[in-house]
C-alpha positions, 0 to 999 in steps of 0.5 A: 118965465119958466113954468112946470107943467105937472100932470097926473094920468087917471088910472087906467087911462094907458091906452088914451095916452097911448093912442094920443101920443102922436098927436102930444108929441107933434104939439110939442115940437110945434111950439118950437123953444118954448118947451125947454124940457118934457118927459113922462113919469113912470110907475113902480115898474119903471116902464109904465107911464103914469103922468107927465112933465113939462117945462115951458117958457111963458108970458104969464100963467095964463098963458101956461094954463092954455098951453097946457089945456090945448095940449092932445093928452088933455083934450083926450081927457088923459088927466086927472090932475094938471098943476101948472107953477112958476119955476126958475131954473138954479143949476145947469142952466144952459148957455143961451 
């Protein structure tokens, strides 16, 4: 099941993302096909990120819910919010 991984930045928290951002990415390449689809979420300016998106391929919520605690931005304590939902993919679905 796929599952949407919605994750808000404190505020004032540019520098930790930016200073994780390294070690974010190279979690999210480690997990091979299980990330289907990641990116971050820009402020009013449109430059400045403020959160972060990801989808992923998961057995159960569980198993999301860990995904996401392990993940470097969250263990930097990046995150004021993170809501993890089930989600299905309807439009564009790639071909397998």
């Amino acid at each position: 099941m796929l599952f949407v991984l919605n994750c808000t930045d404190k505020l004032d928290h540019l520098n930790v993302r930016l200073d994780n951002r390294p070690a974010h990415l190279d979690y999210l390449k480690s997990q091979g096909s299980k990330v289907k689809l990641a990116g971050p979420f820009l402020g009013a300016d449109h430059k400045t990120p403020i959160g972060s998106m990801v989808i992923i391929e998961c057995a159960s919520e569980d198993e999301a819910k860990t995904f996401a605690a392990n993940d470097p931005y969250a263990k930097a304590g990046l995150f004021a919010d993170v809501a993890v939902r089930p989600w299905i993919w309807a439009v564009n679905v790639p071909s397998a």
